[in-house]
N, C-alpha and C positions, 0 to 999 in steps of 0.2 A: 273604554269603560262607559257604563252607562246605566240611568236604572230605569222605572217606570213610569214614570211621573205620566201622565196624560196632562196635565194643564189647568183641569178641572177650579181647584182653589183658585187660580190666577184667574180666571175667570168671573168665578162668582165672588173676588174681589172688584175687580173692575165693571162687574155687572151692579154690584152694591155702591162700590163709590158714588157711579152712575145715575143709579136712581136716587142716590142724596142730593144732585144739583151740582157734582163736581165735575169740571173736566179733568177728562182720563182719557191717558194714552196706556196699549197693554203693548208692551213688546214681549214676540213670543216667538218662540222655539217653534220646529215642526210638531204639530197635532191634528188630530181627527176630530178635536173640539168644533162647535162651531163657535166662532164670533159675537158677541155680545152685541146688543142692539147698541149704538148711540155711542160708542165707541170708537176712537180711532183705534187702528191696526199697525204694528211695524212688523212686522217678517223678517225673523233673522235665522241662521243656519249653525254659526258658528258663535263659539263663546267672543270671538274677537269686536263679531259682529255683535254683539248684544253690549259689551260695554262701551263701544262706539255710540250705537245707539242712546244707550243708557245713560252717557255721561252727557250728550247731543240734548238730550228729550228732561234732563234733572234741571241742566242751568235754569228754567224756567216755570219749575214747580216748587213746590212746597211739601209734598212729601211724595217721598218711595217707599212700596212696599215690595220685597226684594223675596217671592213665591217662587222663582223659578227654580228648578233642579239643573241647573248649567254642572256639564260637565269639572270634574277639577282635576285631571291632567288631559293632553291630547300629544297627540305625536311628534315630536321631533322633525320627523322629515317626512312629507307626505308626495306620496306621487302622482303624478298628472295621465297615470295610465295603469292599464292593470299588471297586478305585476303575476311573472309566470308560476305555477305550480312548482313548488320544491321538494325532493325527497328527505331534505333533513329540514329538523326546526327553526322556526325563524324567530328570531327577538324583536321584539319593537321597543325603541327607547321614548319615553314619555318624559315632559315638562309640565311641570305645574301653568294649568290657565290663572289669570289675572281673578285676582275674588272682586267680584266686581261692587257688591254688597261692600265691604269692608274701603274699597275707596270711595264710593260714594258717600260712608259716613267719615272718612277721612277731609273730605271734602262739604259736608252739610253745612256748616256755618251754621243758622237760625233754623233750617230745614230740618224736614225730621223723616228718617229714615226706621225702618220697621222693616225685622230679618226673620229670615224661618228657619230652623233646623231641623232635620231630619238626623234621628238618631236612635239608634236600637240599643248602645247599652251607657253607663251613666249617664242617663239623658239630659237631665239639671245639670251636671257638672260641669260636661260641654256646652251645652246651650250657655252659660253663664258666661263659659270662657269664651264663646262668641260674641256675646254683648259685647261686652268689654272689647275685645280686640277689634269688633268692624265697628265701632262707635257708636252700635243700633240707640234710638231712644226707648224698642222694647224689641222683643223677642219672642216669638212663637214658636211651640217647642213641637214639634210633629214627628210621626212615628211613622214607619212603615206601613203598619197596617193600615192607614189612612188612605195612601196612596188607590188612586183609582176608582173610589165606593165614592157614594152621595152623601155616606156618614161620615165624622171622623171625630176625633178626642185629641184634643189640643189644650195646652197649658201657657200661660203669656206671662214674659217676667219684665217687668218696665225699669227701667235704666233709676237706678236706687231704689227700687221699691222691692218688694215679694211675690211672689210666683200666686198665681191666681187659680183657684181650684178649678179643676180640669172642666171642659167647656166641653160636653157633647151633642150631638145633633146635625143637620143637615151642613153640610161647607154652606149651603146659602144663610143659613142661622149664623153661624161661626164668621163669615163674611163681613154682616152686618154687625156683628160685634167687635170686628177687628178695626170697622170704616169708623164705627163712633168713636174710638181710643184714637183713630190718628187725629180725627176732630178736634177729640182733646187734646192731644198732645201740639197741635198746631194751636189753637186758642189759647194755651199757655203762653204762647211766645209771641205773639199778635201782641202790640200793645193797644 
């Protein structure tokens, strides 16, 4: 399973954190993006690889913003060669991967973590019941049709607050408005 995500948001987050004076690391999946100036890079392939990383790269920040589209099952039993052509069907048995979002808010302490959802139908309902479950301090509710373009429409629901009228405009507009909310929501807990 897999969708389309190109990377794009992850990016012109960490290209916005960027140019506010923070340091940022982007751990990222394979893409055709390119690299954000100023930027450190982690290159990862696999979902196991990215909460390694993730959980490696969080001890020592203050906030995550958790954009990627990581897969959520992968194989059971994967083989080290190809395997031959069959004349009858094959099944593939799948395991849920590690939500990696959801232990890192398990694990935030004072830090503050910021989740995305992608979700084509009750989109509030679920997004809501993400909050909640991965311990986000907000939530970015993202649609498919987003995926890929320079545009997107997005709605953010903050951890006891209400859903914020939908945000359209370039990901680098949307970006810079997701960077000033972590802002705040870090300055919150800063004494």
């Amino acid at each position: 399973f897999s969708n389309a995500s190109t990377g794009k948001m992850s990016r012109e987050l960490a290209r916005a954190a960027n140019e506010a004076g923070h340091r940022v690391t982007l751990i990222s999946g394979p893409t055709q993006m390119p690299d954000p100036p100023g930027v450190e890079m982690v290159r990862v392939t696999t979902a196991e690889e990215m909460l390694r990383e993730a959980e490696r790269i969080f001890a020592n920040c203050d906030a995550a913003i958790m954009a990627a589209a990581v897969c959520d099952h992968r194989p059971v039993r994967r083989s080290d060669h190809k395997q031959p052509k069959a004349d009858a069907d094959l099944t593939i048995q799948l395991e849920p991967t590690v939500d990696i979002c959801a232990r890192l808010g398990a694990t935030k302490g004072d830090r503050v973590v910021i989740g995305f959802a992608m979700e084509d139908h009750d989109h509030r309902v679920h997004a809501e019941r993400k909050l909640v479950k991965k311990h986000c301090d907000a939530i970015v509710l993202n649609g498919p049709d987003n995926v890929g373009g320079d545009e997107a429409v997005v709605e953010v629901l903050r951890s006891g607050g209400d859903w914020s009228k939908p945000m359209r405009g370039t990901k680098t507009r949307i970006a810079a408005t997701i960077i000033e909310l972590v802002e705040q929501l870090v300055a919150e807990r800063t004494p």
